[in-house]
C-alpha positions in Angstrom: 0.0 0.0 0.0 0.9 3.5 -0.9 -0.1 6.1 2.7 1.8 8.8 4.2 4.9 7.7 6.0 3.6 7.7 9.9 0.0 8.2 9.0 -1.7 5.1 11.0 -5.4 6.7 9.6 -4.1 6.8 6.2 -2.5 3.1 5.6 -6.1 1.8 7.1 -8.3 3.7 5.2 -6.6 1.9 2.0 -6.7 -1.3 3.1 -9.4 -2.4 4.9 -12.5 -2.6 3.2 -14.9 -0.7 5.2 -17.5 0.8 3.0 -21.1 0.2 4.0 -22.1 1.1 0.6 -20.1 -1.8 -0.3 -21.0 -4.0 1.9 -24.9 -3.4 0.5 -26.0 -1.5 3.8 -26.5 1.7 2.5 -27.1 3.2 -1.3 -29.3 5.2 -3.3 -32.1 2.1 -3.4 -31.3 1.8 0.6 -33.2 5.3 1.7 -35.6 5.0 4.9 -35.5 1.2 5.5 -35.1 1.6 8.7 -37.3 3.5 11.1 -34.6 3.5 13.8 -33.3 6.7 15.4 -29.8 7.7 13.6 -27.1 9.7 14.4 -24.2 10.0 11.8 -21.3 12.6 13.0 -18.5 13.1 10.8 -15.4 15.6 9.5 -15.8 17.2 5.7 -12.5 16.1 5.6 -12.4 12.4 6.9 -10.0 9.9 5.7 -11.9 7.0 6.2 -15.8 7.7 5.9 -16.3 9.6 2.6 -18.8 12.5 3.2 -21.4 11.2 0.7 -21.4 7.6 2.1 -22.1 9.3 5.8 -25.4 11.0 3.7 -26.4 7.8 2.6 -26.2 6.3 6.0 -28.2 8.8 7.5 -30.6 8.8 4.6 -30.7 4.7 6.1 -33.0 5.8 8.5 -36.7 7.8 8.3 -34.9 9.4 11.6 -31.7 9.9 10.7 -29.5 13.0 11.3 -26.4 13.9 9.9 -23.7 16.3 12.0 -20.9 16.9 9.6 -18.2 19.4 10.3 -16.5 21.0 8.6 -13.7 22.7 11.0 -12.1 19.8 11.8 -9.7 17.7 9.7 -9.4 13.9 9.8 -11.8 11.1 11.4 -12.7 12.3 14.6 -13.9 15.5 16.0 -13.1 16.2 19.6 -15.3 15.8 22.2 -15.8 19.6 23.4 -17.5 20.0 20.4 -19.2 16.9 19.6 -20.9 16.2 23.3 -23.2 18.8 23.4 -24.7 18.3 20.2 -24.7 14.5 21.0 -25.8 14.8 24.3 -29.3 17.0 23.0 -29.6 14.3 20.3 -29.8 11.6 23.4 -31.5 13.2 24.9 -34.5 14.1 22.7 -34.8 10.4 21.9 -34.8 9.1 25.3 -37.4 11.4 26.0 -35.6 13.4 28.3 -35.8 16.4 26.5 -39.2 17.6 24.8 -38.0 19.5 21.5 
């Protein structure tokens, strides 16, 4: 494989195959077959999830909700600024929030 020299993220994200669009769970004929609360959080910028697979998935679900930022770089976000939104997403569909 061909990655960045040091780049852990990189060298996995070219070998291991982790679509779910390949794997036949989500897809343009695989829209609101599920009726299951979804929460997809994701970078603009992620090396692993591609932005319009983490549409797809969230376009899985008749509930589903897509956080994608775009201020951070790479897979992960940090937690200061994921939690809240997470949290009020919980929250909201454990009923123990009433928006």
């Amino acid at each position: 494989i061909r990655s960045r020299q040091g780049d852990l993220l990189d060298a996995i994200s070219k070998t291991l195959p982790m679509s779910l669009m390949e794997q036949g769970y989500i897809g343009e004929n695989r829209m609101n077959v599920y009726d299951t609360p979804l929460l997809v959080i994701n970078t603009a910028d992620d090396p692993i999830v591609p932005t319009a697979e983490s549409i797809l998935l969230s376009q899985a679900s008749s509930q589903g909700k897509l956080m994608l930022f775009d201020d951070h770089k790479g897979h992960c976000i940090s937690r200061s600024t994921g939690n809240p939104p997470t949290i009020k997403w919980l929250s909201y569909h454990m009923r123990l929030e009433n928006n």
